[in-house]
N, CA, C and O atoms as a GROMACS GRO file, in nm:
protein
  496
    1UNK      N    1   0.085  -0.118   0.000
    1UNK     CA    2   0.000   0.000   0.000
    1UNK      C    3   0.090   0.124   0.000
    1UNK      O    4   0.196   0.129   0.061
    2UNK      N    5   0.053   0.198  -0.054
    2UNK     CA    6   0.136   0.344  -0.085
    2UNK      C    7   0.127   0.471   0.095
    2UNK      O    8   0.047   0.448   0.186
    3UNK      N    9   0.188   0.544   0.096
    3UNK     CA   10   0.203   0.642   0.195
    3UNK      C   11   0.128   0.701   0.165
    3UNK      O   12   0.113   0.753   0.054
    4UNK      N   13   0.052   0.710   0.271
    4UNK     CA   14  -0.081   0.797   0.280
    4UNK      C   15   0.013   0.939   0.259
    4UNK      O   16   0.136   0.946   0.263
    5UNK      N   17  -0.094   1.062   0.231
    5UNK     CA   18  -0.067   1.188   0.189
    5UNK      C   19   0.022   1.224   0.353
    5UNK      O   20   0.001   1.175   0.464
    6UNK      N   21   0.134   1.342   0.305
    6UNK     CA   22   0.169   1.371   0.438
    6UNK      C   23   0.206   1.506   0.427
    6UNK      O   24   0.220   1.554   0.315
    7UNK      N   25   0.229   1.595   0.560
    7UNK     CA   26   0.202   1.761   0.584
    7UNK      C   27   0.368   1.790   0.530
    7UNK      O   28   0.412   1.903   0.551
    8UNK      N   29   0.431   1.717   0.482
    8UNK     CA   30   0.583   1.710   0.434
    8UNK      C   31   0.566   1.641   0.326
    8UNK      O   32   0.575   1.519   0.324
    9UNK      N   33   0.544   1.707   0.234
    9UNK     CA   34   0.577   1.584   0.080
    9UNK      C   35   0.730   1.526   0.013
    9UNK      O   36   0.812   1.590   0.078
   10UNK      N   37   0.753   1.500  -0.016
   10UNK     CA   38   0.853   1.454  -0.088
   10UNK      C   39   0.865   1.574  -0.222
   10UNK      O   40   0.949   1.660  -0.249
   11UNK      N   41   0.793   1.549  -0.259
   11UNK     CA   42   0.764   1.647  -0.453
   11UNK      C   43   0.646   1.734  -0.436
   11UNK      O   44   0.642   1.855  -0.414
   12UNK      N   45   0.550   1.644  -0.452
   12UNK     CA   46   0.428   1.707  -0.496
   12UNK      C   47   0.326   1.784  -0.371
   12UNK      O   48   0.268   1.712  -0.289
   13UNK      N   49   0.311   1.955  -0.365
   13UNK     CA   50   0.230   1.996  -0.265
   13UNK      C   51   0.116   1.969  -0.287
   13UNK      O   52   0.060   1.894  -0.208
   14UNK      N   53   0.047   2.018  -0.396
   14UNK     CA   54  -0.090   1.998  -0.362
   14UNK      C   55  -0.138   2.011  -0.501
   14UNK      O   56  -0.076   2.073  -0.587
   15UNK      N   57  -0.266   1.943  -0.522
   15UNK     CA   58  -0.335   1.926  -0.622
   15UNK      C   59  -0.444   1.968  -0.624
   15UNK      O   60  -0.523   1.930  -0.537
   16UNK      N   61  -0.493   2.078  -0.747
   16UNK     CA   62  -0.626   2.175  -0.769
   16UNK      C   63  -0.736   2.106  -0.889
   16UNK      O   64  -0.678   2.039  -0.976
   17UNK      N   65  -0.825   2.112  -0.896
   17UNK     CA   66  -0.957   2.121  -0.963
   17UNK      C   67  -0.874   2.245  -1.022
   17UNK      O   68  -0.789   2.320  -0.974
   18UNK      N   69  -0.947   2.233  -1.170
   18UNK     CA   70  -1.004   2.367  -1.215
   18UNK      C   71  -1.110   2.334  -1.278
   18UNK      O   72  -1.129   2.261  -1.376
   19UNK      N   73  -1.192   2.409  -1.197
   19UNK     CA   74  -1.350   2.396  -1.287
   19UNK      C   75  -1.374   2.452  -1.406
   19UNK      O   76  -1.266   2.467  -1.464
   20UNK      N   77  -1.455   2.486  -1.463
   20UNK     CA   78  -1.507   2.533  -1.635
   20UNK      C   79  -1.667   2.558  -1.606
   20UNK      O   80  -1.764   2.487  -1.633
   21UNK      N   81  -1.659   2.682  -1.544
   21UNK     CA   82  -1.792   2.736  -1.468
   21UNK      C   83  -1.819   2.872  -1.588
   21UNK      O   84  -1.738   2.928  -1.661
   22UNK      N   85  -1.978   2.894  -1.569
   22UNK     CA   86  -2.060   3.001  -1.624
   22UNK      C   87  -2.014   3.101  -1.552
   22UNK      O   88  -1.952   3.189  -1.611
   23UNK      N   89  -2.031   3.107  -1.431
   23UNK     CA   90  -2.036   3.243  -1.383
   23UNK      C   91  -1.923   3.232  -1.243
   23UNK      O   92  -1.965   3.177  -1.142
   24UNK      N   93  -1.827   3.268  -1.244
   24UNK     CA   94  -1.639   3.259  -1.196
   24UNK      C   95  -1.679   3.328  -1.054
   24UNK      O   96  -1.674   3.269  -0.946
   25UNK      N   97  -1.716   3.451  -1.072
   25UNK     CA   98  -1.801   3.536  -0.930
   25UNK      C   99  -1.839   3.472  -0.828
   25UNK      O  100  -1.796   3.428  -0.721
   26UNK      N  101  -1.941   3.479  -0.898
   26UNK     CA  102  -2.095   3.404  -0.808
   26UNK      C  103  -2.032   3.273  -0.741
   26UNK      O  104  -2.047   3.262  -0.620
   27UNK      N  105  -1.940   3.141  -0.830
   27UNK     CA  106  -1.882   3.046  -0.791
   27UNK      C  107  -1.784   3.095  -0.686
   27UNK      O  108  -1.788   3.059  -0.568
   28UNK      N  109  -1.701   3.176  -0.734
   28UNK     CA  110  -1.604   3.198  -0.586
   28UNK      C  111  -1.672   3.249  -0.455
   28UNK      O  112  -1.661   3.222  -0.335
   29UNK      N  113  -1.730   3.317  -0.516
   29UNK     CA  114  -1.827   3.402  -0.371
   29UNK      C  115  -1.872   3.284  -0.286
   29UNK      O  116  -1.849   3.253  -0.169
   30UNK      N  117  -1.959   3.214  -0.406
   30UNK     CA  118  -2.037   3.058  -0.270
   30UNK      C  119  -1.926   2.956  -0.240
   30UNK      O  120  -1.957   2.853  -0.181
   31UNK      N  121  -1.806   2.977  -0.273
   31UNK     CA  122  -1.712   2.886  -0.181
   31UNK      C  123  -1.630   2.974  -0.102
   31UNK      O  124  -1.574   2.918  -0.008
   32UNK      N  125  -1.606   3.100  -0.114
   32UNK     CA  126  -1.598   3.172  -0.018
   32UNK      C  127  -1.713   3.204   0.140
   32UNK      O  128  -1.681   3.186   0.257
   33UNK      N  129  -1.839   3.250   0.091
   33UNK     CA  130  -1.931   3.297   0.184
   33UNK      C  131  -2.012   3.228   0.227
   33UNK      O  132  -2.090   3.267   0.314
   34UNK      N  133  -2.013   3.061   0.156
   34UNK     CA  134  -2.076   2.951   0.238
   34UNK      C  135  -2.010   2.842   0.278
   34UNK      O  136  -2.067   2.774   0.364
   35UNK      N  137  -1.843   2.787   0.216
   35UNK     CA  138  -1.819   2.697   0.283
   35UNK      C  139  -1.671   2.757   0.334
   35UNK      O  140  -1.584   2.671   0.353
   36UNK      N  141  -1.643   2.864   0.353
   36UNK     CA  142  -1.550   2.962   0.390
   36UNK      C  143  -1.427   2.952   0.387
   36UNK      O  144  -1.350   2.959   0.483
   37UNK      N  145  -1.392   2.930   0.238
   37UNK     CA  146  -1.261   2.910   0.156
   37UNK      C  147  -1.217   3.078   0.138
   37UNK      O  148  -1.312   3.156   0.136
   38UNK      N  149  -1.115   3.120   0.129
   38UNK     CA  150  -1.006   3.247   0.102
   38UNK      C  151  -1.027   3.272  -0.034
   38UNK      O  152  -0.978   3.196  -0.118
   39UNK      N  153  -1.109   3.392  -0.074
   39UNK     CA  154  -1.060   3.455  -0.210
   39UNK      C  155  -1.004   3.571  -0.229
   39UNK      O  156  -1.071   3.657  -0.170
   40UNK      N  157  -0.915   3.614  -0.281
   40UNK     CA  158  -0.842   3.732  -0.294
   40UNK      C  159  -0.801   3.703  -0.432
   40UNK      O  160  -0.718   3.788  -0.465
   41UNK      N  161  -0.824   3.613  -0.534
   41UNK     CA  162  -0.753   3.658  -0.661
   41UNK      C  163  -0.846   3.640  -0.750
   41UNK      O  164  -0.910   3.537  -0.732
   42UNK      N  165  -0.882   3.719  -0.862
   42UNK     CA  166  -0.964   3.681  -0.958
   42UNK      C  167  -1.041   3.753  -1.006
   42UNK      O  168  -1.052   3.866  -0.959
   43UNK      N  169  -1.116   3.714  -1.108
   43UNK     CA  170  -1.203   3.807  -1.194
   43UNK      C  171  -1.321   3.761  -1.265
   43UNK      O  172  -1.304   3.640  -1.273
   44UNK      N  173  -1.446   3.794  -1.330
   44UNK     CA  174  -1.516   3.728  -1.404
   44UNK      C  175  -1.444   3.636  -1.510
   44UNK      O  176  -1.510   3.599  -1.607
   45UNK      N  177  -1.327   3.601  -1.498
   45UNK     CA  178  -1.261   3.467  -1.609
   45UNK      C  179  -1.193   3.380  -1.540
   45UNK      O  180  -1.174   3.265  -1.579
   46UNK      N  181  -1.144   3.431  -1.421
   46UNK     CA  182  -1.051   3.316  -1.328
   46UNK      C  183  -1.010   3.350  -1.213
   46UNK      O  184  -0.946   3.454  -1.196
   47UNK      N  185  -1.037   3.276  -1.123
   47UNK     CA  186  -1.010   3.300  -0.968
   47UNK      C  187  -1.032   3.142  -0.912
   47UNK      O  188  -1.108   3.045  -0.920
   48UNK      N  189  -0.903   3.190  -0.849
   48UNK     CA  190  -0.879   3.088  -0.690
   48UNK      C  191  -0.958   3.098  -0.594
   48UNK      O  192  -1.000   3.211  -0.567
   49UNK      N  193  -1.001   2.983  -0.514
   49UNK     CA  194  -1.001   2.963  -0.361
   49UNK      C  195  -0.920   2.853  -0.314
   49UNK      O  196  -0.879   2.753  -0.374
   50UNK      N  197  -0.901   2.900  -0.168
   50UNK     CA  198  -0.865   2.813  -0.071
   50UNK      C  199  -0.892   2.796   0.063
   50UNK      O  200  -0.922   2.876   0.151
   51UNK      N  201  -0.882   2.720   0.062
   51UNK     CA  202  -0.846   2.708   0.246
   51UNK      C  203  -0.813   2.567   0.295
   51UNK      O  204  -0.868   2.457   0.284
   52UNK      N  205  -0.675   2.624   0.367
   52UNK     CA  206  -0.557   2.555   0.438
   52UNK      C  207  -0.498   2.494   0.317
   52UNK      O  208  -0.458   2.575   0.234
   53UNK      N  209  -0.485   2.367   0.287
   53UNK     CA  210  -0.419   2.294   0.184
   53UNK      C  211  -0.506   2.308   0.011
   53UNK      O  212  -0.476   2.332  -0.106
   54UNK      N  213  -0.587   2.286   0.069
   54UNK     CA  214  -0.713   2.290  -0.077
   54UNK      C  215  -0.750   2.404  -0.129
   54UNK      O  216  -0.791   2.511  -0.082
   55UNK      N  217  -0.729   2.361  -0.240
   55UNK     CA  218  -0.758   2.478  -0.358
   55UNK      C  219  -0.834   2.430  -0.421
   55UNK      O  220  -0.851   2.310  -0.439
   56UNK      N  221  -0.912   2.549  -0.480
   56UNK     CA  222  -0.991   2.509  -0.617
   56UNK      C  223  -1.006   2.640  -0.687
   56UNK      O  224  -1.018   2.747  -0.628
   57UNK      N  225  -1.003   2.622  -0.855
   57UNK     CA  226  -0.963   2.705  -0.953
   57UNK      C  227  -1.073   2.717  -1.020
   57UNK      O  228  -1.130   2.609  -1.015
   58UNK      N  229  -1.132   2.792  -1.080
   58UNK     CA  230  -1.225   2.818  -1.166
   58UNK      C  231  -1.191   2.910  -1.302
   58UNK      O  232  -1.130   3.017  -1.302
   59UNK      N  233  -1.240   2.849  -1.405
   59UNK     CA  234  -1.241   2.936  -1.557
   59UNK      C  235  -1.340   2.967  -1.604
   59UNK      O  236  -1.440   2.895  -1.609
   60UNK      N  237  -1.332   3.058  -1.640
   60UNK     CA  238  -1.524   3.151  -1.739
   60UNK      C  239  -1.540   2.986  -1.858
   60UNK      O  240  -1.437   2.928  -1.894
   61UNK      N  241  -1.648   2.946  -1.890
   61UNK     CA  242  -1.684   2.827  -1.998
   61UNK      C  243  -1.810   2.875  -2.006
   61UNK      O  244  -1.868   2.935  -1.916
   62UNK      N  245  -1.858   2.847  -2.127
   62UNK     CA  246  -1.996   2.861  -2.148
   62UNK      C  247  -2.097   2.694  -2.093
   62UNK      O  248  -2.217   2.666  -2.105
   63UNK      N  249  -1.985   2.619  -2.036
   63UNK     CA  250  -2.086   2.546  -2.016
   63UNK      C  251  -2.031   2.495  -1.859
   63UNK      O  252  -1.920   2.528  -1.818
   64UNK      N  253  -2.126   2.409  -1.778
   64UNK     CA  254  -2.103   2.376  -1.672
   64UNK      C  255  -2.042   2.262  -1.625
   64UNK      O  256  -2.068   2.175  -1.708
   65UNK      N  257  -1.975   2.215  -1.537
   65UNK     CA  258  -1.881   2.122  -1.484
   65UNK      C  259  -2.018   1.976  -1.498
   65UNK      O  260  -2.133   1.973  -1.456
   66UNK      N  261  -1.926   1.856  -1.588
   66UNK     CA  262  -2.002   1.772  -1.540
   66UNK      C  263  -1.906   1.624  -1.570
   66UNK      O  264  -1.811   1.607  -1.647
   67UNK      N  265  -1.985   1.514  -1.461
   67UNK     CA  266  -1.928   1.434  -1.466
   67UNK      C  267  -1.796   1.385  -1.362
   67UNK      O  268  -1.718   1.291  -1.367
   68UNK      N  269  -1.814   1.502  -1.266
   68UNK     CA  270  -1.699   1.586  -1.139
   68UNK      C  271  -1.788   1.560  -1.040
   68UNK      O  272  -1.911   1.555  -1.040
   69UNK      N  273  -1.700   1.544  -0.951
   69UNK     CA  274  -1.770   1.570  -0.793
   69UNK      C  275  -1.633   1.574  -0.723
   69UNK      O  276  -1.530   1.512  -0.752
   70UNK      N  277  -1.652   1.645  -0.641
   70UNK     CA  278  -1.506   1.695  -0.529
   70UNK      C  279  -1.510   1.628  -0.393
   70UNK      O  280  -1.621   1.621  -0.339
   71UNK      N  281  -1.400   1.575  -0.327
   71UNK     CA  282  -1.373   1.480  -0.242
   71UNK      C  283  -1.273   1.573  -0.182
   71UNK      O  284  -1.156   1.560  -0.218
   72UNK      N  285  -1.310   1.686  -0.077
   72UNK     CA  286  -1.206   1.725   0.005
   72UNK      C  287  -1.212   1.627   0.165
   72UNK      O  288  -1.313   1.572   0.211
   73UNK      N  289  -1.117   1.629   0.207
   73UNK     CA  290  -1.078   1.548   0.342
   73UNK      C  291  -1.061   1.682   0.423
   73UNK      O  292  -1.007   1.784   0.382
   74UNK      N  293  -1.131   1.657   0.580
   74UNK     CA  294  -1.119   1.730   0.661
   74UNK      C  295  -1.034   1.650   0.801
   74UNK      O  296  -1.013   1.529   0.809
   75UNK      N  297  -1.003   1.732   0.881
   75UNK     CA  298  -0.978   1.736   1.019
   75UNK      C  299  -1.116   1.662   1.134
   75UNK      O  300  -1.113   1.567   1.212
   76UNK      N  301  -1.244   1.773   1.090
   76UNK     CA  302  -1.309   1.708   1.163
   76UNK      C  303  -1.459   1.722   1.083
   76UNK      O  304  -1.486   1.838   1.052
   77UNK      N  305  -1.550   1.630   1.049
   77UNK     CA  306  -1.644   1.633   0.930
   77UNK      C  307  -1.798   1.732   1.027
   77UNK      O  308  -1.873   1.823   0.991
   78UNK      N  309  -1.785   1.656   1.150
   78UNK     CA  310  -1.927   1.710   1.264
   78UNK      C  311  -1.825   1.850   1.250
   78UNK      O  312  -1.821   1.840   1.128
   79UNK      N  313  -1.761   1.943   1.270
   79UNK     CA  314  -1.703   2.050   1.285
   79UNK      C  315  -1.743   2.179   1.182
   79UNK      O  316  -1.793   2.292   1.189
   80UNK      N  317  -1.678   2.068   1.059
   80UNK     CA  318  -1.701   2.167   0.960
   80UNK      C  319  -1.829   2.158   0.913
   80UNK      O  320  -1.853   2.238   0.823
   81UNK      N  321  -1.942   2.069   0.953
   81UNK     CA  322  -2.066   2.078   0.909
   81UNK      C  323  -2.134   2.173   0.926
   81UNK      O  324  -2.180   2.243   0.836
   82UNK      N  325  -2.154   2.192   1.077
   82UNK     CA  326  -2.179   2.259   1.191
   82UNK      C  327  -2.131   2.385   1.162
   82UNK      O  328  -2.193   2.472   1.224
   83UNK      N  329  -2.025   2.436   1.077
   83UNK     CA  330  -1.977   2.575   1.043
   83UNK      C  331  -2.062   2.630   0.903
   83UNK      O  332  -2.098   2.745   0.877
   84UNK      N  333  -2.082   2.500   0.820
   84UNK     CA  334  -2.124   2.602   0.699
   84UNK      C  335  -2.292   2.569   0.703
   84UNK      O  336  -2.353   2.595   0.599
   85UNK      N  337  -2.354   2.526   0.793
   85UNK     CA  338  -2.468   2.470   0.822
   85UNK      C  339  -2.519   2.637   0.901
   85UNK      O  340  -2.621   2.703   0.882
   86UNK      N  341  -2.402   2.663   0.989
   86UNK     CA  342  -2.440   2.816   1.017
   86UNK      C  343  -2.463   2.912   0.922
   86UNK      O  344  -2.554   2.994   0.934
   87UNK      N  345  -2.381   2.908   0.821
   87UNK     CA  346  -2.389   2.971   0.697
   87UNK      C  347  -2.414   2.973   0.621
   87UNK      O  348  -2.362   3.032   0.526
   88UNK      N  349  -2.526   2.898   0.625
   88UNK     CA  350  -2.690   2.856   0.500
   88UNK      C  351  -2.634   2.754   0.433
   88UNK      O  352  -2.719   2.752   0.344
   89UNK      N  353  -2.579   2.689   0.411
   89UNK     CA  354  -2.542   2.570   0.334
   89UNK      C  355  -2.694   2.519   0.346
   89UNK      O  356  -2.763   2.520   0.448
   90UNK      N  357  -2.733   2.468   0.206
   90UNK     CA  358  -2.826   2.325   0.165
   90UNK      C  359  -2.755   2.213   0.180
   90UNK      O  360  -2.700   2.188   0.073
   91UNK      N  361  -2.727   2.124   0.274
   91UNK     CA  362  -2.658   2.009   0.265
   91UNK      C  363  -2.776   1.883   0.211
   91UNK      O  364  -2.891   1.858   0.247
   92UNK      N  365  -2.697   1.831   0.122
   92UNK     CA  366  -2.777   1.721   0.085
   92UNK      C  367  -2.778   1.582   0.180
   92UNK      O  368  -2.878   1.512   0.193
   93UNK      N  369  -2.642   1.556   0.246
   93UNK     CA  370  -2.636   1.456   0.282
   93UNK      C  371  -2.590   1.504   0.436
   93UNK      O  372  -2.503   1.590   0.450
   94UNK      N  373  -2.661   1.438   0.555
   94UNK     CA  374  -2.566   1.466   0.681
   94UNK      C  375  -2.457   1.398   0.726
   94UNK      O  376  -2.433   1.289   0.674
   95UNK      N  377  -2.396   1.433   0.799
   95UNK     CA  378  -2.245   1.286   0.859
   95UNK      C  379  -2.327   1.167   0.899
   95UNK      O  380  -2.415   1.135   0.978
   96UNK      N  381  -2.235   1.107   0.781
   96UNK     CA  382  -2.260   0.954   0.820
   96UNK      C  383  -2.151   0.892   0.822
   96UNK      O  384  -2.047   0.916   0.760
   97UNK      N  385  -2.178   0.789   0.913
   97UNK     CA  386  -2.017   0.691   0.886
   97UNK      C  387  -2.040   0.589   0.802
   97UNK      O  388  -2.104   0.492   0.845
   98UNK      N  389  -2.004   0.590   0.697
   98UNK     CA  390  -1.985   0.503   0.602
   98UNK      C  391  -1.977   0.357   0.597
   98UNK      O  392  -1.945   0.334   0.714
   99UNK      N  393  -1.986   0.233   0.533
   99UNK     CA  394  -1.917   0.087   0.587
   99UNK      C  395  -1.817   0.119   0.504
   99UNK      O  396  -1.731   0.050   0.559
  100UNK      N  397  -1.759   0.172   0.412
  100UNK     CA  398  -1.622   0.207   0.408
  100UNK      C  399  -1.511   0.259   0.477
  100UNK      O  400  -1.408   0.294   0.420
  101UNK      N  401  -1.533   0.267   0.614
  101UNK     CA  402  -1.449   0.354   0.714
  101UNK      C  403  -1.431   0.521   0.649
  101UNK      O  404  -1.318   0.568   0.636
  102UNK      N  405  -1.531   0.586   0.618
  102UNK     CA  406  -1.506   0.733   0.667
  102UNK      C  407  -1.650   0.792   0.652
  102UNK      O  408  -1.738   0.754   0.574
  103UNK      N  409  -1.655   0.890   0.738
  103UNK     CA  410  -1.768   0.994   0.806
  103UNK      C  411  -1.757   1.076   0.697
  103UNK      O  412  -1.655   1.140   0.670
  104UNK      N  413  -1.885   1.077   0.616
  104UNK     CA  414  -1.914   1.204   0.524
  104UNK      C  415  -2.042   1.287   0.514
  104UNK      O  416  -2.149   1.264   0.569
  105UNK      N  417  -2.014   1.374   0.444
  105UNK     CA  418  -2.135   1.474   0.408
  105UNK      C  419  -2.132   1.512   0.286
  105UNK      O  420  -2.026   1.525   0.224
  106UNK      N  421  -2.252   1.537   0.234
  106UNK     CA  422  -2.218   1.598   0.078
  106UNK      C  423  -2.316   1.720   0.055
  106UNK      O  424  -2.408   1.735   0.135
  107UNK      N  425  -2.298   1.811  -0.055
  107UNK     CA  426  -2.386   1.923  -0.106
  107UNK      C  427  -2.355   1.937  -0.186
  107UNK      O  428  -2.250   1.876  -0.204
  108UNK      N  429  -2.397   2.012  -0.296
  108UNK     CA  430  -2.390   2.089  -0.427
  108UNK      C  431  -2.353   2.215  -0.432
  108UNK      O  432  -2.430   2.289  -0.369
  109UNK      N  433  -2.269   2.265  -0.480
  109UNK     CA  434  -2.237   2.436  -0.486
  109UNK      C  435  -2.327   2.471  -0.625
  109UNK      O  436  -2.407   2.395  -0.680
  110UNK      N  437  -2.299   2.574  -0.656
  110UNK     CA  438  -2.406   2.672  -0.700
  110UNK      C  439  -2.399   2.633  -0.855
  110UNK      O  440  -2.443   2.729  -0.918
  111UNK      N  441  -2.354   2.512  -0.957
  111UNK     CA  442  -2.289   2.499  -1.043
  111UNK      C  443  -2.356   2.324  -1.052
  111UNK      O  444  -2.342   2.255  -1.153
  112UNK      N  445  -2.405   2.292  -0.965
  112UNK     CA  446  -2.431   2.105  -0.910
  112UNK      C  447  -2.351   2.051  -0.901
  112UNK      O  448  -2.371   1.931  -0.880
  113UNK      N  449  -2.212   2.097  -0.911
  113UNK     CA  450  -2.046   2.037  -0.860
  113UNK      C  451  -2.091   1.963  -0.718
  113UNK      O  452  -2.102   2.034  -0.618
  114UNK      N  453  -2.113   1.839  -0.710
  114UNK     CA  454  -2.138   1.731  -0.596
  114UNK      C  455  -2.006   1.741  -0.496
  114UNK      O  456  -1.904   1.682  -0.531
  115UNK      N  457  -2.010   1.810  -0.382
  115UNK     CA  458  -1.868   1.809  -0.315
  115UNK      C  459  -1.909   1.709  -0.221
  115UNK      O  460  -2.031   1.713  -0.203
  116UNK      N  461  -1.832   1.594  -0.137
  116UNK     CA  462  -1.836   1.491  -0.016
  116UNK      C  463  -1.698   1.562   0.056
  116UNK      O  464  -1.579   1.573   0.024
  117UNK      N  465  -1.769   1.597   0.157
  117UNK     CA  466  -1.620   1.619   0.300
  117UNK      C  467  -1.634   1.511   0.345
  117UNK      O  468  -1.748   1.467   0.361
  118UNK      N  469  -1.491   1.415   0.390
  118UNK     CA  470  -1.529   1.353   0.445
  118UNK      C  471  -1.355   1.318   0.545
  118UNK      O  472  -1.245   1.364   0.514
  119UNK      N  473  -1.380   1.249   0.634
  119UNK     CA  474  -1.260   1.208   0.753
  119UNK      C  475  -1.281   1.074   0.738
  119UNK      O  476  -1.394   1.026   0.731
  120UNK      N  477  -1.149   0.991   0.731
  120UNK     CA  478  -1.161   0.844   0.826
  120UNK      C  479  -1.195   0.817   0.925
  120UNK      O  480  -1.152   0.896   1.009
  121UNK      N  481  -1.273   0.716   0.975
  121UNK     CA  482  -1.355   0.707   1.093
  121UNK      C  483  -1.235   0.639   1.155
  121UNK      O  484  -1.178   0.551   1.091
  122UNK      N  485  -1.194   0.674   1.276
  122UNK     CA  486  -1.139   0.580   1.377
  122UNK      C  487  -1.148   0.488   1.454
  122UNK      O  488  -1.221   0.468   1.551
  123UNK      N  489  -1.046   0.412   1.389
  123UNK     CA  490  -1.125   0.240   1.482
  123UNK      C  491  -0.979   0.225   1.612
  123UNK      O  492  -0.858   0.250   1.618
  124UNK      N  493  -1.072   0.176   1.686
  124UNK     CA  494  -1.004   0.130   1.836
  124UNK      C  495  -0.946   0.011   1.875
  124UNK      O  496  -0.902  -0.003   1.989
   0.00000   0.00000   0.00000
């Protein structure tokens, strides 16, 4: 089995999405002001978010992301629910623990980009 991801890489830091969104704004804004990712760069054709390790990129397209769904990993899944749940999130799915060993949640951003947060569940 390979080495799980680690806060020290060897090579590679980190790996981005770039989406191929209608409207670049409106998309950064709702991963900024509902699941409370960092924007400071960009324009109606291209802008970043982040927050902590994860990024995600967006480009002006006349058509919408499909066939995608986003799999960010958190720290803690009840945590960050509980944060953007304050902040109007529509969540589609609540934390569940999986029979795959990990606790997830899922929603749609403003685009139907299917995102799942999810943590490994800890076994004892």
């Amino acid at each position: 089995m390979p080495e799980p991801p680690s806060s020290n890489p060897r090579q590679f830091v980190q790996g981005a999405p770039v989406l191929h969104v209608q409207d670049v704004l409106g998309t950064a804004a709702f991963y900024r002001d509902v699941l409370g990712f960092t924007w400071d760069f960009g324009d109606e054709t291209y802008a970043v978010v982040w927050r902590d390790n994860s990024a995600v990129h967006f480009v002006k397209d006349d058509t919408s992301p499909r066939g995608i769904h986003l799999f960010p990993w958190v720290r803690d899944v009840d945590a960050y629910y509980n944060e953007i749940v304050d902040r109007g999130a529509n969540v589609a799915k609540k934390p569940t623990n999986e029979s795959y060993g990990i606790r997830e949640f899922g929603l749609s951003d403003i685009n139907g980009v299917s995102i799942v947060f999810g943590q490994d569940i800890e076994h004892h």
